[in-house]
Predicted model as a PDB file, atoms N, CA, C, CB and O in Angstrom, pLDDT in the B-factor column:
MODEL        1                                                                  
ATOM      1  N   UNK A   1      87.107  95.849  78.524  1.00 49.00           N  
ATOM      2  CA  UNK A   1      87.527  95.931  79.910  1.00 49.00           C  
ATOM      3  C   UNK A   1      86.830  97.082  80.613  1.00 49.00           C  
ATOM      4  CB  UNK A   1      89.038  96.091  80.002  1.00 49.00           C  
ATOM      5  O   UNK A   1      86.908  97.240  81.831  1.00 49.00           O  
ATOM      6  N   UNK A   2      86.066  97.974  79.710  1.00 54.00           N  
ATOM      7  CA  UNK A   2      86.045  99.518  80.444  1.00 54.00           C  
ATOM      8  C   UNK A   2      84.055  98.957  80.568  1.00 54.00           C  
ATOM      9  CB  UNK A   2      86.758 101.547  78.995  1.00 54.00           C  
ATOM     10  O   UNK A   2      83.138  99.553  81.134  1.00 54.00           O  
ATOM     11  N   UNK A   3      84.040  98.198  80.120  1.00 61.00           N  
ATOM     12  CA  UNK A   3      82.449  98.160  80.664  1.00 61.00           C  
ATOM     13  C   UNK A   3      82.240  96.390  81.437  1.00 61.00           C  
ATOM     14  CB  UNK A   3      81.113  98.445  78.919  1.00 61.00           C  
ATOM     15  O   UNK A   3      81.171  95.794  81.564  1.00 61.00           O  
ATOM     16  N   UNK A   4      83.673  95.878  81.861  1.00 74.00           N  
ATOM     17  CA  UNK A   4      83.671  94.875  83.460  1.00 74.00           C  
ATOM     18  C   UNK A   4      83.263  95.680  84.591  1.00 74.00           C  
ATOM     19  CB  UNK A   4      85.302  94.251  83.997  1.00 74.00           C  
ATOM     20  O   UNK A   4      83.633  96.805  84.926  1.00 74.00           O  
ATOM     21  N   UNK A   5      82.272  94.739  85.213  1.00 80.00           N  
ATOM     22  CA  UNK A   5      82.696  95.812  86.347  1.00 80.00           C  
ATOM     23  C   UNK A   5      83.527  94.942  87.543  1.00 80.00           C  
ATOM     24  CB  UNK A   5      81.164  96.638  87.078  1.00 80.00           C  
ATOM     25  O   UNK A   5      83.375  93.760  87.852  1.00 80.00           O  
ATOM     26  N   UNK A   6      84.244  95.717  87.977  1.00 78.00           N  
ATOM     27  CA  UNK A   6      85.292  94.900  89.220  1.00 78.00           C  
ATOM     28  C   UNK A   6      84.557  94.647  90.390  1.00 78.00           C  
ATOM     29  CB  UNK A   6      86.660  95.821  89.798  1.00 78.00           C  
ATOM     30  O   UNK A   6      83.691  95.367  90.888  1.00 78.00           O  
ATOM     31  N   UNK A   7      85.042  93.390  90.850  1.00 80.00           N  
ATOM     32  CA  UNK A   7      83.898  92.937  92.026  1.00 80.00           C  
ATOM     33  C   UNK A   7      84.884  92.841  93.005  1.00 80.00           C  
ATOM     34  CB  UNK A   7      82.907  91.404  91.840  1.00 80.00           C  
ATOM     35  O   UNK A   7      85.956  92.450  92.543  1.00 80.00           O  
ATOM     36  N   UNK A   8      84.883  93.108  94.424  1.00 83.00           N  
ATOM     37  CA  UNK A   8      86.262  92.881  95.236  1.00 83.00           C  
ATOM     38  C   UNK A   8      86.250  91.618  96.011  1.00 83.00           C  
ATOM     39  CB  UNK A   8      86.557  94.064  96.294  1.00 83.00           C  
ATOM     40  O   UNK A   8      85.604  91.472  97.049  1.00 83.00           O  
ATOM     41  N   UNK A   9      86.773  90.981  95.623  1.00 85.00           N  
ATOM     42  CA  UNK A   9      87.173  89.167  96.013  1.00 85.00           C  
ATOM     43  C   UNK A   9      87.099  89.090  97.651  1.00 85.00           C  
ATOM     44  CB  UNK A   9      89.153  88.578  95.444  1.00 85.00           C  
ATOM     45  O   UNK A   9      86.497  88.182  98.224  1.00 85.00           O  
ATOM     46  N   UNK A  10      88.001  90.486  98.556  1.00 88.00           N  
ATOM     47  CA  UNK A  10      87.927  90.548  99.814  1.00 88.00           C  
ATOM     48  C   UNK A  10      86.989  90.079 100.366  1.00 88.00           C  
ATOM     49  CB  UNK A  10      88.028  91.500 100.176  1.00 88.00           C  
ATOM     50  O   UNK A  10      86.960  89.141 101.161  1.00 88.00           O  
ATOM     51  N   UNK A  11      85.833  90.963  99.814  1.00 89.00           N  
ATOM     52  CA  UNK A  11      84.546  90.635 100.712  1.00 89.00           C  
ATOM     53  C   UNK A  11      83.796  88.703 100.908  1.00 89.00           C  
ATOM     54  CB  UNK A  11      83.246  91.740  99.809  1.00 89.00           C  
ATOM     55  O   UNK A  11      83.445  88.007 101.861  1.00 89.00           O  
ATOM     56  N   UNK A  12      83.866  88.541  99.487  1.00 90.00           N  
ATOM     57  CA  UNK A  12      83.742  86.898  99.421  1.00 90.00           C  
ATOM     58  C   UNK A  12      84.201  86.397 100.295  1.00 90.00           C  
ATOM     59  CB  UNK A  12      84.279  86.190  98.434  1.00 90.00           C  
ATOM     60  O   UNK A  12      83.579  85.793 101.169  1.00 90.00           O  
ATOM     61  N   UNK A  13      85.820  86.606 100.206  1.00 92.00           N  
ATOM     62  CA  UNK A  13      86.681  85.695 100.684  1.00 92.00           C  
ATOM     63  C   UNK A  13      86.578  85.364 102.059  1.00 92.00           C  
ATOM     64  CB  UNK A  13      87.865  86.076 100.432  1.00 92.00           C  
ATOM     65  O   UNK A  13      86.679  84.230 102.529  1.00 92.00           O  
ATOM     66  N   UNK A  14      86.306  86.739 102.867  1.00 93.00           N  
ATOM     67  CA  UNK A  14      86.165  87.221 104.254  1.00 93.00           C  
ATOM     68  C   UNK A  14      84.586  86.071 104.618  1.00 93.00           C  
ATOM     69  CB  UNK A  14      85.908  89.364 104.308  1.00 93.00           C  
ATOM     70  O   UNK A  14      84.498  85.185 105.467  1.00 93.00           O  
ATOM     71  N   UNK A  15      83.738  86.450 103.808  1.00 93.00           N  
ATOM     72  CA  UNK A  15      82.962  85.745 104.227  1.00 93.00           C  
ATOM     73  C   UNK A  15      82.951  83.986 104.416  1.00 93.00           C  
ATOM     74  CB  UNK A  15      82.175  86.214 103.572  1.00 93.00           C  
ATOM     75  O   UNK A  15      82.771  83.252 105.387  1.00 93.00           O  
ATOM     76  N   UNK A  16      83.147  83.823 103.425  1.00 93.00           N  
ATOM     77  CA  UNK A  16      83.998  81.632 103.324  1.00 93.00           C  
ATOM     78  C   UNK A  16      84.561  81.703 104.810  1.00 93.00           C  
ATOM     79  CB  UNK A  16      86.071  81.120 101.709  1.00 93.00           C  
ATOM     80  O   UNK A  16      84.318  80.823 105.637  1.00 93.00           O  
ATOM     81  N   UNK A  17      85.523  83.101 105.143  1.00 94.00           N  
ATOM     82  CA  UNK A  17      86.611  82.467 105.964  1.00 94.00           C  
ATOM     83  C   UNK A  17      86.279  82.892 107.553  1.00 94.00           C  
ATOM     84  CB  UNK A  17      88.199  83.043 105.424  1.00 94.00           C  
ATOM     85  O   UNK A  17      87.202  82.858 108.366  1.00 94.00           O  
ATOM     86  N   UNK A  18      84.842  83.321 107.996  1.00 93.00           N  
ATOM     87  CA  UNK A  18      84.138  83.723 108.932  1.00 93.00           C  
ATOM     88  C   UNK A  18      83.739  82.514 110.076  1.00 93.00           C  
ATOM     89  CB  UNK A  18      83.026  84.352 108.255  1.00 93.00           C  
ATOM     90  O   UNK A  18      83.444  82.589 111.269  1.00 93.00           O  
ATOM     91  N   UNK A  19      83.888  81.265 109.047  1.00 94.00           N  
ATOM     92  CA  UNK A  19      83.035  79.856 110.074  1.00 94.00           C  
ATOM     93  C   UNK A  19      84.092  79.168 110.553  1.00 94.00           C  
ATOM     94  CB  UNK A  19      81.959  78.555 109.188  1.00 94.00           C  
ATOM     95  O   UNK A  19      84.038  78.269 111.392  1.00 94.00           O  
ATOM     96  N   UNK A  20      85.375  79.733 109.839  1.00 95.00           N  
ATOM     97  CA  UNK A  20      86.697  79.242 110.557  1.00 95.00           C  
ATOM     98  C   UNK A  20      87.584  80.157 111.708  1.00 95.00           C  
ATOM     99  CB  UNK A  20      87.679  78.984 109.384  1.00 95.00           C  
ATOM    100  O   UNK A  20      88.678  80.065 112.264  1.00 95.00           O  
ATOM    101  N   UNK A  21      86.490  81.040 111.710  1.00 96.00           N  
ATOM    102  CA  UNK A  21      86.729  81.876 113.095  1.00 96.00           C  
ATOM    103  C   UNK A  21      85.373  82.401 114.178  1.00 96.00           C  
ATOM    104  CB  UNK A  21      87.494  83.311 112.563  1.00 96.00           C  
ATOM    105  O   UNK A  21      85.028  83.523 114.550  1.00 96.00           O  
ATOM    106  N   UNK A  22      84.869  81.130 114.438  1.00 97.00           N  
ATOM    107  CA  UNK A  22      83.759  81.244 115.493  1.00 97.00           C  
ATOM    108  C   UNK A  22      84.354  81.638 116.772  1.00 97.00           C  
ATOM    109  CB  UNK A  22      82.964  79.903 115.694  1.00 97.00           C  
ATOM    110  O   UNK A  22      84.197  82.703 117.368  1.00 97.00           O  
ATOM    111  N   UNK A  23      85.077  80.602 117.113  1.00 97.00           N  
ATOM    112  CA  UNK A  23      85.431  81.030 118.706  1.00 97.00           C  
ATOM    113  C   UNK A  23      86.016  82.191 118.826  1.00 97.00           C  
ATOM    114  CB  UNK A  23      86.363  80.128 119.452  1.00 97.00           C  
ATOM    115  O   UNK A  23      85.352  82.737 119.707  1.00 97.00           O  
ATOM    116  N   UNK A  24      87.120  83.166 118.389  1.00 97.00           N  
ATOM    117  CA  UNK A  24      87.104  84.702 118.534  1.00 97.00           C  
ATOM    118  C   UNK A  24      85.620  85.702 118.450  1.00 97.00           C  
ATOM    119  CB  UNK A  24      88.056  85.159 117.342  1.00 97.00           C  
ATOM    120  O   UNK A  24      85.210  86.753 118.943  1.00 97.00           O  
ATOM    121  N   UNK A  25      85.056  84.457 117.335  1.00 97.00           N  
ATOM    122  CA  UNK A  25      83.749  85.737 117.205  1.00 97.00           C  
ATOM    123  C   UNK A  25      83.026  85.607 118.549  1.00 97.00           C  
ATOM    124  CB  UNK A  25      82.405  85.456 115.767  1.00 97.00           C  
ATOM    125  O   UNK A  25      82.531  86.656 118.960  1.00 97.00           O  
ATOM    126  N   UNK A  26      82.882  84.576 119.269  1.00 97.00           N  
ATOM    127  CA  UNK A  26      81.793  83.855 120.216  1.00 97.00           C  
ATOM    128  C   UNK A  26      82.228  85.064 121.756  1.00 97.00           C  
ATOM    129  CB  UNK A  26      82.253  81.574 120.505  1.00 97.00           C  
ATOM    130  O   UNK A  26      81.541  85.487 122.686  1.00 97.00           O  
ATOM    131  N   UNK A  27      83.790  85.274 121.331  1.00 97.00           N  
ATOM    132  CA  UNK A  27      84.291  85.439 122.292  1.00 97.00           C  
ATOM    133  C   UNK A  27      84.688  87.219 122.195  1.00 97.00           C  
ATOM    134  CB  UNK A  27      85.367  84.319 122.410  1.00 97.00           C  
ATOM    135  O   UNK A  27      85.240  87.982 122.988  1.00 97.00           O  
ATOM    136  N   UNK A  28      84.164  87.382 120.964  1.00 97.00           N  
ATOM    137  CA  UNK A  28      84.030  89.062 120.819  1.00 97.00           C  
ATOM    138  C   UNK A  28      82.258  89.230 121.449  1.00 97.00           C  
ATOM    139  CB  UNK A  28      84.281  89.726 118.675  1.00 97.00           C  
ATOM    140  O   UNK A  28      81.861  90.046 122.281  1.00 97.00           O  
ATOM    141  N   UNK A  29      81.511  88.250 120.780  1.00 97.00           N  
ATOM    142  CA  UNK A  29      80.145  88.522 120.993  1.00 97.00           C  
ATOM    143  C   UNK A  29      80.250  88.578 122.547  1.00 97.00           C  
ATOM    144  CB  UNK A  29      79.074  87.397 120.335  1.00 97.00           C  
ATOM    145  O   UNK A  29      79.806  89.631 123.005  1.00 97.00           O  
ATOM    146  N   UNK A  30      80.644  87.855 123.302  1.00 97.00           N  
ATOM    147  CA  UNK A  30      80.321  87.599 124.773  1.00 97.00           C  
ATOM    148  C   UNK A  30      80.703  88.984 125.318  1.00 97.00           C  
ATOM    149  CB  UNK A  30      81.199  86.273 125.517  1.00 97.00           C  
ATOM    150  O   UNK A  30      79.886  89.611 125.993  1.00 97.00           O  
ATOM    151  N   UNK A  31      81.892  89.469 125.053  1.00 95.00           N  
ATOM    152  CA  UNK A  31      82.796  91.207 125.510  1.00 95.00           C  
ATOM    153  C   UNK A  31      81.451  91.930 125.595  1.00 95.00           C  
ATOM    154  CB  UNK A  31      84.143  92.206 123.980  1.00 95.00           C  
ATOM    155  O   UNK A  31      80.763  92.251 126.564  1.00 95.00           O  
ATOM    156  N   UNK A  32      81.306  92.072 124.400  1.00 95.00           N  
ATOM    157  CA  UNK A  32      80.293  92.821 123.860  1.00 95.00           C  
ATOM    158  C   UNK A  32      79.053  93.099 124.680  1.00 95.00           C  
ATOM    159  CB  UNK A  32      79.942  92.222 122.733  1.00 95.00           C  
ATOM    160  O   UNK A  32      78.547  94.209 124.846  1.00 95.00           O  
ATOM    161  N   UNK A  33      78.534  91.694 125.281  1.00 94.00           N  
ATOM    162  CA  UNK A  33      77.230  91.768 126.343  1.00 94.00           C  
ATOM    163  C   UNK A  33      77.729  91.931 127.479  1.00 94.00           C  
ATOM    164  CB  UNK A  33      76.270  90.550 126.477  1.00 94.00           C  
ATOM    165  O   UNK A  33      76.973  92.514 128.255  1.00 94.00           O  
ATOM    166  N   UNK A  34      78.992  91.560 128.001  1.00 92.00           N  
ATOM    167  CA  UNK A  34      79.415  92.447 129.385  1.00 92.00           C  
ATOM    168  C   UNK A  34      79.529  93.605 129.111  1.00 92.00           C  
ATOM    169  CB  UNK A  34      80.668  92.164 130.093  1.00 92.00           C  
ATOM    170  O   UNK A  34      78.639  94.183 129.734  1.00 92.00           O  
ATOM    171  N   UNK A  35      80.257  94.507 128.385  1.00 92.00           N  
ATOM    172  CA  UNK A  35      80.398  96.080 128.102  1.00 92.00           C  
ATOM    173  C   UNK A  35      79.053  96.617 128.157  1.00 92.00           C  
ATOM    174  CB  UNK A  35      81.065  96.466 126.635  1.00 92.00           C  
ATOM    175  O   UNK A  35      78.687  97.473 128.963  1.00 92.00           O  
ATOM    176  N   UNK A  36      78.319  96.066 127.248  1.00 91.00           N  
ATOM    177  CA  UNK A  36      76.845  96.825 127.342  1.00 91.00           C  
ATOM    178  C   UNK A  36      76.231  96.513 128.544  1.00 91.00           C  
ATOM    179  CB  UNK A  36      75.792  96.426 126.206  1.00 91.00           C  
ATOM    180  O   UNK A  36      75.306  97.271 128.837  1.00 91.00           O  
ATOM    181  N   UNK A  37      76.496  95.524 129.409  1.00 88.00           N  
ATOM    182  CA  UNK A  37      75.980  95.717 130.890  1.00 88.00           C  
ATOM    183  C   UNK A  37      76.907  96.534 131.990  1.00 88.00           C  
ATOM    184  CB  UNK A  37      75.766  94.253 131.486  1.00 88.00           C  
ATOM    185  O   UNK A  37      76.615  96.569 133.185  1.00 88.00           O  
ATOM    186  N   UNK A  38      77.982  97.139 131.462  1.00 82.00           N  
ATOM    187  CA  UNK A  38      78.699  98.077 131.942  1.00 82.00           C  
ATOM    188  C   UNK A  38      78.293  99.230 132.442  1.00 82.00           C  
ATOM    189  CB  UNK A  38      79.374  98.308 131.240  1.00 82.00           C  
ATOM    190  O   UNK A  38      78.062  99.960 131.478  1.00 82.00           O  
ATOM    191  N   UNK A  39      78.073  99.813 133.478  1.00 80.00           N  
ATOM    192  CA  UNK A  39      77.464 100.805 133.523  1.00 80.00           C  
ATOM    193  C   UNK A  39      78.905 102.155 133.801  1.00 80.00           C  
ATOM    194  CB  UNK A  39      76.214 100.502 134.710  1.00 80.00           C  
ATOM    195  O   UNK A  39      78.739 103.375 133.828  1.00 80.00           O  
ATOM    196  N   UNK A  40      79.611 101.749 133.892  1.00 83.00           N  
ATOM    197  CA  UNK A  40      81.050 102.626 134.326  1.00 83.00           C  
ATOM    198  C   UNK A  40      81.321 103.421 132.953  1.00 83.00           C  
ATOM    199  CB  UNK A  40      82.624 101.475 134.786  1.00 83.00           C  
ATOM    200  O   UNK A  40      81.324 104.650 132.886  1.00 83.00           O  
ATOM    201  N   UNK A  41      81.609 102.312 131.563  1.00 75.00           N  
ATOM    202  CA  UNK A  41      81.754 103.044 130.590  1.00 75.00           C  
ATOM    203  C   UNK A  41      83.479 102.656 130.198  1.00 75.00           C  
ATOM    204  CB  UNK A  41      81.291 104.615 131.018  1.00 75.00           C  
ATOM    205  O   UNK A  41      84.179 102.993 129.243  1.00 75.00           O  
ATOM    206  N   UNK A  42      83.661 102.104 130.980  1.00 81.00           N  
ATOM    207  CA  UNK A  42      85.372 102.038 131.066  1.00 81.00           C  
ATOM    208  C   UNK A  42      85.932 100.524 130.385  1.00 81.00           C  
ATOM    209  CB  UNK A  42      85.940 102.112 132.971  1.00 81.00           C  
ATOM    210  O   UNK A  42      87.095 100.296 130.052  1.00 81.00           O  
ATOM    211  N   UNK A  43      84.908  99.691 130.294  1.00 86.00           N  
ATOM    212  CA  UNK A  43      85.749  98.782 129.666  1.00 86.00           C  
ATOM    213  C   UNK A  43      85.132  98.422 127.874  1.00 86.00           C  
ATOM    214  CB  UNK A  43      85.743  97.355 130.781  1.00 86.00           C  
ATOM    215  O   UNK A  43      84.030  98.761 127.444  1.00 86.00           O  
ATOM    216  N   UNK A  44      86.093  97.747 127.180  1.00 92.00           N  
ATOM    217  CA  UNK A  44      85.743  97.914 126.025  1.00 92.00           C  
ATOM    218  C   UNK A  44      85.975  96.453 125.469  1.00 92.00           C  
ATOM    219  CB  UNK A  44      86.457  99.067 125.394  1.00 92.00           C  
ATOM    220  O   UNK A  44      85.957  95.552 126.308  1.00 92.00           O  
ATOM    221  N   UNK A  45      86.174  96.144 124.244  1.00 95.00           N  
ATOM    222  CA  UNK A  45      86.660  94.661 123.672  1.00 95.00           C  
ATOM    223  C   UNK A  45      87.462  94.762 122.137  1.00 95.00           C  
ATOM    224  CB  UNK A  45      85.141  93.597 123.455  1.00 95.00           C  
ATOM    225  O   UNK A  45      87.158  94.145 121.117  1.00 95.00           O  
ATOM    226  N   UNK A  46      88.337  95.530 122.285  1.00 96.00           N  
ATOM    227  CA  UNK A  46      89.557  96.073 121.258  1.00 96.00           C  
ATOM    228  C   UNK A  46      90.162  94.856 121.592  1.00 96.00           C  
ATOM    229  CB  UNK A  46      90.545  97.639 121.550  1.00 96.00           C  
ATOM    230  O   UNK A  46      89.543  94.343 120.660  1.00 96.00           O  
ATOM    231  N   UNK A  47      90.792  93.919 122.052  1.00 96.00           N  
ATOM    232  CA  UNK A  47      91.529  92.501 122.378  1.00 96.00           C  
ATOM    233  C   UNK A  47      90.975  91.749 121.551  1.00 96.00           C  
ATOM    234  CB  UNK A  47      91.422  91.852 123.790  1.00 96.00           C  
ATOM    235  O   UNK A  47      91.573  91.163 120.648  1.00 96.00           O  
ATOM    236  N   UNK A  48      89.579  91.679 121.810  1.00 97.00           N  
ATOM    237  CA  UNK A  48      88.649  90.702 120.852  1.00 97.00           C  
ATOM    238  C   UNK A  48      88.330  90.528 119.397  1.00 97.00           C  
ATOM    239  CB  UNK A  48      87.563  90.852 121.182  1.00 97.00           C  
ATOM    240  O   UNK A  48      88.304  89.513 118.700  1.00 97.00           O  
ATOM    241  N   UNK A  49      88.103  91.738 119.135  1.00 97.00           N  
ATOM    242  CA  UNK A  49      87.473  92.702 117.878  1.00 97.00           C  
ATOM    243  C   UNK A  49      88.929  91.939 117.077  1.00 97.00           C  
ATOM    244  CB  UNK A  49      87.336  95.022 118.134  1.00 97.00           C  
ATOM    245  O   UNK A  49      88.775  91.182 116.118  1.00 97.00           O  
ATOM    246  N   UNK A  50      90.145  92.234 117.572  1.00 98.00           N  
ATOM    247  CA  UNK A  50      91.279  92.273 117.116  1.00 98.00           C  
ATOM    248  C   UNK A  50      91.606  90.739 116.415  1.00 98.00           C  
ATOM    249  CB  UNK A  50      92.170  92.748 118.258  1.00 98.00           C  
ATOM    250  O   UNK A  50      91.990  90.358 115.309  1.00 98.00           O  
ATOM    251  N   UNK A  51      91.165  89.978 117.923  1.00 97.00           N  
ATOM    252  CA  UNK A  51      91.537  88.399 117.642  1.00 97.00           C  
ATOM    253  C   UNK A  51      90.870  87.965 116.412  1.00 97.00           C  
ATOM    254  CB  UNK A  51      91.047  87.361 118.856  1.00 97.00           C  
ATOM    255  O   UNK A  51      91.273  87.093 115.643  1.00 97.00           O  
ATOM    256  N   UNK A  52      89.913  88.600 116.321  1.00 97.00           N  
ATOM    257  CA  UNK A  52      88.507  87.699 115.684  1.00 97.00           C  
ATOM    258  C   UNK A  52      89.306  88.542 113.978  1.00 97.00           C  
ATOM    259  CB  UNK A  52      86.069  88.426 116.517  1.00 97.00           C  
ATOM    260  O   UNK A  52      89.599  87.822 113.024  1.00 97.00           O  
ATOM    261  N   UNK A  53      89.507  90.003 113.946  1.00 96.00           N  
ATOM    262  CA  UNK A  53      89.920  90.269 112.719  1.00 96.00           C  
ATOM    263  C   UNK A  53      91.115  89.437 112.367  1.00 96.00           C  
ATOM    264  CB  UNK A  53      90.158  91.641 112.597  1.00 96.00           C  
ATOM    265  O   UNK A  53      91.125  88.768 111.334  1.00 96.00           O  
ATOM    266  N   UNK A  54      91.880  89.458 113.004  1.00 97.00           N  
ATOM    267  CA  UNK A  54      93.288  88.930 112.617  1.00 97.00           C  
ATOM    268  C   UNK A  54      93.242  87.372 112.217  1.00 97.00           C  
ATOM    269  CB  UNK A  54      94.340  89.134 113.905  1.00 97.00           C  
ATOM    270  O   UNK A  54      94.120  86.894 111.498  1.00 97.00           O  
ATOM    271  N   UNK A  55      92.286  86.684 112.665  1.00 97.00           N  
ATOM    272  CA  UNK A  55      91.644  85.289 112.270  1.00 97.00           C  
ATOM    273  C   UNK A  55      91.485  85.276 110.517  1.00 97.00           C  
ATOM    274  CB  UNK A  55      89.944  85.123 113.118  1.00 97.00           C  
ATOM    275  O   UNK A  55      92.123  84.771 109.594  1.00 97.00           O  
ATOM    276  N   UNK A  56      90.066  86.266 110.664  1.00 96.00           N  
ATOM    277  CA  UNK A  56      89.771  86.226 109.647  1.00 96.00           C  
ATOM    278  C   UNK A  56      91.085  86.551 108.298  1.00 96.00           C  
ATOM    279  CB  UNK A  56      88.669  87.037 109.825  1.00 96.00           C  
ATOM    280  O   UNK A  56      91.467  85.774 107.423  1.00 96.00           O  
ATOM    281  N   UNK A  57      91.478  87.829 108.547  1.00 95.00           N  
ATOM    282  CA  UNK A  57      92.731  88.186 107.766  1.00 95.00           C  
ATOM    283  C   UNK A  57      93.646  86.936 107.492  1.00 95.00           C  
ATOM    284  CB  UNK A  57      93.574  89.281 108.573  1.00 95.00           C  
ATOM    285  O   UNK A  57      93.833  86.635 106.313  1.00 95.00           O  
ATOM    286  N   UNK A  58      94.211  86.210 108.446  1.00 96.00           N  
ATOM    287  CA  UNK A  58      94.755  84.965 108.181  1.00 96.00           C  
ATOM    288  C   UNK A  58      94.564  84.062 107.261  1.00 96.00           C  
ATOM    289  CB  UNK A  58      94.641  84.425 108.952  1.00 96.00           C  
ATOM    290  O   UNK A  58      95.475  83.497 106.655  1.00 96.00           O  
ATOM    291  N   UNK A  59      93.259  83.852 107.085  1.00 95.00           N  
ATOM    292  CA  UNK A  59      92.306  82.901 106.270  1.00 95.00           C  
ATOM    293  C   UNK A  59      92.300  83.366 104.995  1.00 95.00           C  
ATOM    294  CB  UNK A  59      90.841  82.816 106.758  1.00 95.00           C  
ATOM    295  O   UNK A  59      92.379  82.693 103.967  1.00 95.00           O  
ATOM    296  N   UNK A  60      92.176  84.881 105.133  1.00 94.00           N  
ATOM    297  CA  UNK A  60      91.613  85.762 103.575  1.00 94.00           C  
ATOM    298  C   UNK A  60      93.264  86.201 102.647  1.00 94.00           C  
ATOM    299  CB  UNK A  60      90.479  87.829 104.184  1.00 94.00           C  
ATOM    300  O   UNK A  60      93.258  86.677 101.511  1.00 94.00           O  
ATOM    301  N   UNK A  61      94.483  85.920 103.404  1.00 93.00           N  
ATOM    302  CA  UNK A  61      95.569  86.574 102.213  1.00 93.00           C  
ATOM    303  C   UNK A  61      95.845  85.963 101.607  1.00 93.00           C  
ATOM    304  CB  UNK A  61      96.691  87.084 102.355  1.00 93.00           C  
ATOM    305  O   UNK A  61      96.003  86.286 100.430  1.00 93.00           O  
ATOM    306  N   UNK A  62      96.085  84.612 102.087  1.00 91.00           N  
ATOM    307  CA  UNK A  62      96.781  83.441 101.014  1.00 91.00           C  
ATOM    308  C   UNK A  62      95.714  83.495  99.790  1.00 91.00           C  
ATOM    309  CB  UNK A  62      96.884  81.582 101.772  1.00 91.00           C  
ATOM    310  O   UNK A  62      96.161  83.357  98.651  1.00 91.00           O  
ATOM    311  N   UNK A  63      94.531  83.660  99.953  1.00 88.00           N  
ATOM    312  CA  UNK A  63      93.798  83.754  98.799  1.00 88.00           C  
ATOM    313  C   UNK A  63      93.920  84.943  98.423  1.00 88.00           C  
ATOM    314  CB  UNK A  63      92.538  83.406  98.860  1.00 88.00           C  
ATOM    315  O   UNK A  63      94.641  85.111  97.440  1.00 88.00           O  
ATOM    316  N   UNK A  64      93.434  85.862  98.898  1.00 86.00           N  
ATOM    317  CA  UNK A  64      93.297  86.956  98.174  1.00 86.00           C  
ATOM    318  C   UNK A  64      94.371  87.460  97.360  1.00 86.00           C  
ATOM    319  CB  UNK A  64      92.946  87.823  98.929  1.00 86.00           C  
ATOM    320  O   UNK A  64      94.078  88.066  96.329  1.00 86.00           O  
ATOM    321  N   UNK A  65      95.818  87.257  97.746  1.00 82.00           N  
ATOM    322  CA  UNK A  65      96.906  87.456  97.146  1.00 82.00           C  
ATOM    323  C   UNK A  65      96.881  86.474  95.918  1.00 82.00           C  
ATOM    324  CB  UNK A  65      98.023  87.314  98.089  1.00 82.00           C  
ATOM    325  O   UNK A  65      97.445  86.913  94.915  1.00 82.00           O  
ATOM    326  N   UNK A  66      96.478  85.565  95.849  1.00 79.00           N  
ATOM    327  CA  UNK A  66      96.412  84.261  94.607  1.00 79.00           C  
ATOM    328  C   UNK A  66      94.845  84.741  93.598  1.00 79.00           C  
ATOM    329  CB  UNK A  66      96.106  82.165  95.656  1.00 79.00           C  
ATOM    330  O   UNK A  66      94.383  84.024  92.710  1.00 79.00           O  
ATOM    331  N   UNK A  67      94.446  85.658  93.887  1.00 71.00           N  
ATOM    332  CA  UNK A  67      93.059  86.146  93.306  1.00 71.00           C  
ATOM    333  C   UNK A  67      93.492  87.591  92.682  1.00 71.00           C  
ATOM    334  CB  UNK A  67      91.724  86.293  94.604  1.00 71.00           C  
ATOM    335  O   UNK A  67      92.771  88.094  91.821  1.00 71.00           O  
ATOM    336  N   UNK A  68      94.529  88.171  93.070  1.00 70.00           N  
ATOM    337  CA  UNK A  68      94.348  89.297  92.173  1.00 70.00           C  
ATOM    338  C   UNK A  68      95.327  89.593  91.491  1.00 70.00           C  
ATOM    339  CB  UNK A  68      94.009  90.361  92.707  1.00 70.00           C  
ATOM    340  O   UNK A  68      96.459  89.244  91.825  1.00 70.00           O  
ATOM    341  N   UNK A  69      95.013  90.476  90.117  1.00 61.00           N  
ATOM    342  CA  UNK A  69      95.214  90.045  88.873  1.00 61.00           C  
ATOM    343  C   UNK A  69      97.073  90.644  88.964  1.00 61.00           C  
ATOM    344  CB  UNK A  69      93.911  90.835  87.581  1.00 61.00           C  
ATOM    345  O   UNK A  69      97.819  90.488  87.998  1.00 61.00           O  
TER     346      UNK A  69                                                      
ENDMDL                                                                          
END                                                                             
């Protein structure tokens, strides 16, 4: 056991579960190119960032909780 090395399932998992959250991402990416045409500085895309994580997270516990040991 002391020469396994542990691989973290999260990251996999997160990735599989990325194409089942396009439209938050589409819709973080879009924030993203208004802010950077922002010239004020004042608006941001924490709403988005959020939607699009909380997607993914959704997708990734039921597994990840059934994946570790």
């Amino acid at each position: 056991m002391a020469d396994e090395e542990l691989v973290d399932q999260k990251k996999y998992l997160e990735e599989s579960c990325q194409p089942k959250c396009v439209k938050p991402l589409i819709e973080y990416q879009a924030c993203v190119k208004r802010v950077e045409a922002d010239n004020n500085g004042e608006k941001h895309c924490t709403g988005q960032y959020f939607d699009y994580i909380s997607c993914v997270d959704k997708c990734v516990a039921p597994k990840l909780f059934g994946a570790l040991k």
